[in-house]
Each structure stands twice: as C-alpha cells, then as structure tokens.
C-alpha positions in Angstrom: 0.0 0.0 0.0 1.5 3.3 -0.6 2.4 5.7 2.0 1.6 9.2 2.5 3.6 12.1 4.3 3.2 15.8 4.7 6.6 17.8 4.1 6.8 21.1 3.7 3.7 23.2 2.0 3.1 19.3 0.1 2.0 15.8 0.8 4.1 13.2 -0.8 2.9 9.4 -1.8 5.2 6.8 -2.2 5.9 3.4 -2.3 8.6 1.6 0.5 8.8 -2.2 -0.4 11.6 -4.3 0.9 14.5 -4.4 3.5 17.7 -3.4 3.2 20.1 -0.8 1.9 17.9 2.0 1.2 17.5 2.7 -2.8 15.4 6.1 -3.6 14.7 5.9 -7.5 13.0 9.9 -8.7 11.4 9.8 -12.0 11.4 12.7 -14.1 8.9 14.8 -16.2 5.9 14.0 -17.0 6.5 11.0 -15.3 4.9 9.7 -12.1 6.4 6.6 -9.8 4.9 3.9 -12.0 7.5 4.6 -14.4 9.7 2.7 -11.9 6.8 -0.4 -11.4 9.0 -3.1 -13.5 12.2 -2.7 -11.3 11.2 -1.4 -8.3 10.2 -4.8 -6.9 12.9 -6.6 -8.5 15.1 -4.4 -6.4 13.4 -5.3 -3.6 13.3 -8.9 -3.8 17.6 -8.9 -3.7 17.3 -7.8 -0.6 17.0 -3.8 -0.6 14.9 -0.9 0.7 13.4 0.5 -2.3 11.7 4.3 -1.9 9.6 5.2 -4.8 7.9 8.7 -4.1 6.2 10.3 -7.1 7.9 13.6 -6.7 5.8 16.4 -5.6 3.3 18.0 -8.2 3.3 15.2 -9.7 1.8 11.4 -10.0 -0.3 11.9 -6.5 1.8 14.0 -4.6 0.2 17.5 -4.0 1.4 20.9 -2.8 0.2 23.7 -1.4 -1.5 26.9 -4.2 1.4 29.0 -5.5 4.4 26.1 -4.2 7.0 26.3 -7.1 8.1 22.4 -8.2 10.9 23.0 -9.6 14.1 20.3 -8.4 15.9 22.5 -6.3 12.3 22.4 -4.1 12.1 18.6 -5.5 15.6 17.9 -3.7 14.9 19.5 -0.2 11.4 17.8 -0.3 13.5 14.4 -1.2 15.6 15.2 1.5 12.6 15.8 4.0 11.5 12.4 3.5 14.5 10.4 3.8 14.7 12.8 7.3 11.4 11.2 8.2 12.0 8.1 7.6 14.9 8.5 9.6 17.6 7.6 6.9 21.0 8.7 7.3 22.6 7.7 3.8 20.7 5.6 0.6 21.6 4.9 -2.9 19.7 7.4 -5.4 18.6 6.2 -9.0 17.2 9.2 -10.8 16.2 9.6 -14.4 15.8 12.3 -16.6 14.8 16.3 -14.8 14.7 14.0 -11.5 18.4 13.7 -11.9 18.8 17.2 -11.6 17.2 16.7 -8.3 19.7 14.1 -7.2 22.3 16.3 -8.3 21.0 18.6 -6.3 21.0 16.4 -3.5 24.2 15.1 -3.7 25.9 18.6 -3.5 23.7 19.8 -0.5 24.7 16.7 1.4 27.6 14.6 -0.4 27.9 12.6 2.9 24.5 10.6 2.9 24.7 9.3 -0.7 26.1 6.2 -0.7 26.1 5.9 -4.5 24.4 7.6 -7.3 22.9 6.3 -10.7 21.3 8.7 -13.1 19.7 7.2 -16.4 18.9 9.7 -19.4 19.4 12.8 -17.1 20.4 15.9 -17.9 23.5 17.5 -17.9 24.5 21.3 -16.7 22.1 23.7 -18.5 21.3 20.7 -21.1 17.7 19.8 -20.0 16.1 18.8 -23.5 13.7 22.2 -22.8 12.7 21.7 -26.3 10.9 18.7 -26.0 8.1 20.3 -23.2 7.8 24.0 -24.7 4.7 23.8 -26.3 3.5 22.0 -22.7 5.4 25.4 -21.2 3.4 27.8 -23.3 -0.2 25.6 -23.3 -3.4 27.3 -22.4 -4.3 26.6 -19.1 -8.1 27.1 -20.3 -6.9 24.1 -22.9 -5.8 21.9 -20.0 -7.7 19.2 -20.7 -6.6 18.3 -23.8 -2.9 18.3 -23.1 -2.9 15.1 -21.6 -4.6 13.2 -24.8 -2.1 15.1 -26.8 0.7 13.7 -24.8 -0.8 10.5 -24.7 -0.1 10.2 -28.3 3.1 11.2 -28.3 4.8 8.8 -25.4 2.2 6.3 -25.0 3.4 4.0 -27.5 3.3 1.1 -24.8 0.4 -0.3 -22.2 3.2 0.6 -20.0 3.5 4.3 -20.3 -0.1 4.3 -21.2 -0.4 3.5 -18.2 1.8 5.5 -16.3 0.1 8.8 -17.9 -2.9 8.3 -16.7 -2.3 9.9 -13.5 -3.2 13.4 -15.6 -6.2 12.3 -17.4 -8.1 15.4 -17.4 -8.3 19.6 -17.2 -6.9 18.9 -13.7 -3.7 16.5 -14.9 -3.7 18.9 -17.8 -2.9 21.8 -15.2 -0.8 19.8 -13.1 1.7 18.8 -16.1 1.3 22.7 -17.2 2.6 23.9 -13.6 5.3 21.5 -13.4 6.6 22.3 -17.3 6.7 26.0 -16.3 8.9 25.5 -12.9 12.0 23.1 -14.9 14.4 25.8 -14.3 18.2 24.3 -16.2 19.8 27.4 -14.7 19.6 25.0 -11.0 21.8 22.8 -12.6 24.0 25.2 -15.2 27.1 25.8 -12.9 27.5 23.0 -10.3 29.6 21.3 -12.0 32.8 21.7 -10.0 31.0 21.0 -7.2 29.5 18.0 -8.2 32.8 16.7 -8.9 34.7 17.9 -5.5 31.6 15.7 -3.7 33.1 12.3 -5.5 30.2 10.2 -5.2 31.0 6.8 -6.4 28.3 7.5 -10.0 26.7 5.1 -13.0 25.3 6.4 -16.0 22.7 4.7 -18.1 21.6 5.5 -21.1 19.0 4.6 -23.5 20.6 3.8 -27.1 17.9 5.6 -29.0 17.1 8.6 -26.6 15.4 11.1 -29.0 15.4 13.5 -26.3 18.7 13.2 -24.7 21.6 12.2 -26.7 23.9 10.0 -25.6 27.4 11.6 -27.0 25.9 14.9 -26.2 24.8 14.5 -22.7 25.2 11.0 -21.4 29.6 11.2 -22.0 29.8 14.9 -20.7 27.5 13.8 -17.9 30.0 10.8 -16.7 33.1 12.3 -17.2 31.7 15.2 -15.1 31.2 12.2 -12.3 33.8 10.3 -13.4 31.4 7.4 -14.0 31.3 4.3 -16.4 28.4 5.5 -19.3 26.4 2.2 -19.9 24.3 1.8 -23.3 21.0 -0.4 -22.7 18.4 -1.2 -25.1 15.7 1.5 -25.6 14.9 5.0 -25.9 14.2 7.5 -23.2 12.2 5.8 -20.5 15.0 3.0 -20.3 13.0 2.1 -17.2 9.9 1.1 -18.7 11.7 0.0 -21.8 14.2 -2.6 -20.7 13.5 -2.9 -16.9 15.8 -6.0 -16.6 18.5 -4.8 -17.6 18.3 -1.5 -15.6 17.7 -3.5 -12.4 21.0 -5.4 -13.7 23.1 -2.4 -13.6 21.6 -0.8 -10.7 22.3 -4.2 -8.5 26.0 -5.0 -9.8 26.8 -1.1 -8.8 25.1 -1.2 -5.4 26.9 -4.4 -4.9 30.6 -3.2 -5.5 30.5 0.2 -3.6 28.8 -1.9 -1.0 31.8 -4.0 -0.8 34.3 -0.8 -1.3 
C-alpha cells in the first residue's frame, strides 16, 4: 500500500517495499512513480529498501497553491522524506529532470549518498527544454486536452499508457502545465565543479535511442563530469519502462561493488 507524508507546504505518496540498503529511484517529467513499477520490486526482492515517491506536483503528490516544483524544491522535499524516515545515507537512481534533483542532493549533502545512478538525465544547463515548450506555453483554459495530446506522443506502450494516466483530465492537464513551467536548467548550469569535488562513487545509463537526450551529447559529458562508467541499454528514453531488466541489472551490480568498497 503506498504511504503518505506531509513535508513542507506538500503531501508526498510513495511506495517503501523491501529491506535493506535504502534505494530512492526519482522519475522525471511528466512521469509519475509507475514509471519505476517493472524494477522497483525486483530491487526489492535482492534484498534492498526500495523508496519510490512520485515527486511532488506530480503522480499523486500535491502541494500547497502558489508552491513552485521545480528540483531545487524537489531535492529539499527528497531530502525531508528520507529525514522522516529517519535515513542517514541511501543509494539514489534518478532519471531524466529527476536527476537534476539528485544532483541537487548530492551537492547539498555529499555525505548521505552512498552511490548515485542517473539514467537519461540531464547534464549542466542541457535539460532537453525543447521537448516540453509547447507544454510550457499551453493554455491553461486548454488543459484538458494536453494530456490526450501527450498520450499520443509517449504512450506508444500499455506501460506508459499506463503510467500517464495519472493526468487524465483539465486537472492533470494543469498539473503537467505547472510543473513544465517551474524546470528551471539554470539549477543545474554551474554546479559542476562542485559536483565533482563531492566524489560520489556514480553510474550512467543510457537509453541507445534517446530522441530526447543524446547519448554523446549528454550521457559522456554527464559521466566524465562524475567520473562514472556511461552504460548503453536497449531503448529510448524511458529505459526504465523500456528494458527494466536490464536496468535493475546495472543498478544491483553497482550497489553491490560500492557496498563491498
């Protein structure tokens, strides 16, 4: 059963399956926690904590009128939770903007990651911006046709199908509209050198056929920024929902040598 908190000016939901070394996978935009929902409990049955919160704004955590979501908030919201849940250090698996959140996270406290994995995440000011413009720039009053519209352009699986759901509606439409406007790159633009003075042991993943996020472009830069292996997997953006296997793969062999480091 999922799990509801109040942080900060939000309530977060979220999934906690499993014992172990705590593992906090953050999806990205417009995705909610189900884009996790094939390795999630495969992490969990090898014998780790697995913390899958959708992240706030988003999926069916809510904040309070006039709270920006953009991942600086995301990471102290992240942050919040792990406080409450009164854990010191975890592994965070982030993909896409919600690795600018764990970047985020990393440099505020370096200390209580244990590891980090991003998977078709962005990279300084590099946030693929392009791709949600016209969701930027969308007519509120049109709200409730953004989210058929979106359908058709990612739903090309039962899976994500599936996973977009959560903003059926004028409602979703306005939710995905709020949370396109507050993706701010310039959180991410210049922490660079201190990203790499925090030297948290890093894994990059990246889908082969990313149309939104190039690999050369911004998965290399991205690793040698962390000084991390760059791992090609089957698939195109949502690697997660696209070859879950073999992203649970990764993830466990990494968690499994820095655990023994």
């Amino acid at each position: 059963m999922p799990t509801r908190f109040a942080l900060t000016n939000a309530e977060i939901e979220f999934d906690d399956m499993g014992v172990g070394a705590p593992i906090l996978l953050l999806h990205g935009f417009p995705a909610t926690r189900w884009l996790w929902s094939r390795v999630a409990p495969q992490l969990a049955k090898r014998a780790y904590r697995v913390l899958v919160p959708d992240l706030i704004g988003y999926g069916s955590s809510v904040s309070a009128p006039g709270t920006r979501l953009d991942m600086l908030s995301q990471a102290g919201w992240m942050w919040e939770l792990l406080d409450a849940l009164q854990i010191q250090q975890a592994f965070i698996v982030a993909h896409d903007v919600g690795s600018a959140a764990a970047q985020l996270m990393v440099v505020a406290s370096p200390e209580r990651v244990r590891g980090l994995v991003l998977l078709d995440g962005v990279w300084g000011s590099e946030w693929a911006m392009d791709a949600v413009e016209s969701i930027r720039v969308w007519n509120p009053v049109e709200a409730h046709r953004l989210p058929a519209v979106l359908m058709r352009r990612l739903g090309k699986s039962e899976h994500m199908r599936a996973m977009l759901t959560a903003y059926a509606g004028e409602s979703g439409g306005r939710r995905l509209i709020a949370a396109a406007r507050d993706l701010d790159p310039q959180q991410t633009a210049s922490i660079g050198p201190a990203l790499q003075e925090c030297k948290v042991p890093s894994l990059v993943l990246w889908g082969r056929n990313d149309r939104f996020l190039d690999a050369d472009a911004v998965g290399r830069p991205l690793a040698d920024l962390l000084d991390a292996p760059l791992r090609l997997l089957p698939g195109g953006h949502f690697i997660p929902s696209d070859c879950p296997e073999e992203v649970t793969s990764a993830v466990c062999d990494f968690v499994s040598v820095v655990e023994r480091e």
